[in-house]
Every structure is written in C-alpha cells, then in structure tokens.
N, C-alpha and C positions, 0 to 999 in steps of 0.2 A: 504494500500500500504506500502511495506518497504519504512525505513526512506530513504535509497541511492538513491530510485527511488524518493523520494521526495523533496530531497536536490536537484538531478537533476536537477527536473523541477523549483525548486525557481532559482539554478543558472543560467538557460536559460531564465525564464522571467528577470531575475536581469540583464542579459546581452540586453534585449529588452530596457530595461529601461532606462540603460545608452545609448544607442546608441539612443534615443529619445532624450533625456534628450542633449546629441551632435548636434543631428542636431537642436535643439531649438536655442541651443547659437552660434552654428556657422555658419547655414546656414540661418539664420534668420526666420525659417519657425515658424510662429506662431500659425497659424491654418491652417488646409488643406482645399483647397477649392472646393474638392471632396468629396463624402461619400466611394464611391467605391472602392476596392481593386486598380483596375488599377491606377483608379486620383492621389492615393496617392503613388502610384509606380513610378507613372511619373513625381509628384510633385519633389518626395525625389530625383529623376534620374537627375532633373532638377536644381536641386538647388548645386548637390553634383558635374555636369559639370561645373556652373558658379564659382563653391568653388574652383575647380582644375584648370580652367582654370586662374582666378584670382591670383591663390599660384605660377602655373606656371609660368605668366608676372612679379609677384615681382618678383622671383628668377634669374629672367632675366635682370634685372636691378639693381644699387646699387647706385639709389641714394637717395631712399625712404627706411628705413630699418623695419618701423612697418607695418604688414601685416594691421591690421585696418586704417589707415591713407594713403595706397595703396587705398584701398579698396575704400577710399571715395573720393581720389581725383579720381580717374577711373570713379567711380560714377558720380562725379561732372560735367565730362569733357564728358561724354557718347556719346551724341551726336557732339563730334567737333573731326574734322579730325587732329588729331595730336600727334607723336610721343610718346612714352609709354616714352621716358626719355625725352621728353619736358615739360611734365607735370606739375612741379612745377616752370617751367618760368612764369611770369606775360603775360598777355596777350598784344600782338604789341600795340603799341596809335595810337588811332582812324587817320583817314586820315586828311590830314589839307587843303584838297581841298576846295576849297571856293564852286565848281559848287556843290559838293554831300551834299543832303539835312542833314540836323542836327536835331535829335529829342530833342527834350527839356521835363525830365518827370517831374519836379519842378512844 
C-alpha cells in the first residue's frame, strides 16, 4: 500500500484511540458490559447523555465552579428531592418532636 494511504489509516485509528482513551477518563466507563457492537453503542450513548447533561446543570448554576466536585455532590445527593443550587446547604436538623421515634446507631 502507498505510504499516504497508510499514514491515513494510523491517523484514523490514532483518532479511535484518543477518543477511547476520552471516554475512559471522563465518562468513567471502565469496561463495557456488553460484547456487542450495539451494548457498547449504547453504553458510550449512555454515558456521553449523563456527561452532557451533568456539564449542562453546572453551567446553570454558579455556585459550584469545578465540574468534578459538581459531579459528586449531584452524585451524593441522587436520590433526595432538592434544588441543583441547594446542594451545598447542610442538610435541615432533625425534628425535635419528642412523639417521632429516634434511631440511635451507636
């Protein structure tokens, strides 16, 4: 094969490479948990929505400025119903009703 058609194909796998090599470190995907062409389409499809929607809520907000540290309070807080710029409040003090049971985990 001429060399041009072979510099080609190294700089299209070189661009495969990198763009693995991207979604390792930023979408956290460490290993694909499909074998299949599809799985791993859907994996990457999957990961590159929650990457953009995640970039999109920081940009929306200013009062968390690192995206990693966004990232993990959102994380942190997944399941609890509350404001994307409440996030770094401390959470209310418990109630001080005497009737509502106390759990004690000590």
């Amino acid at each position: 094969a001429p060399a041009r058609e072979i510099a080609d194909l190294y700089k299209r796998r070189w661009a495969i490479e990198l763009f693995f090599r991207w979604v390792k470190q930023t979408l956290k995907i460490r290993h694909f948990l499909g074998r299949g062409e599809n799985a791993v389409r859907i994996q990457i499809a999957v990961a590159l929505i929650a990457f953009l929607i995640l970039r999109l809520a920081q940009a929306a907000q200013n009062a968390i400025q690192s995206p990693l540290a966004f990232a993990r309070l959102v994380r942190a807080n997944l399941m609890h119903k509350k404001r994307i710029d409440r996030l770094i409040e401390p959470p209310p003090e418990p109630s001080k009703d005497p009737n509502q049971m106390l759990l004690q985990w000590a």
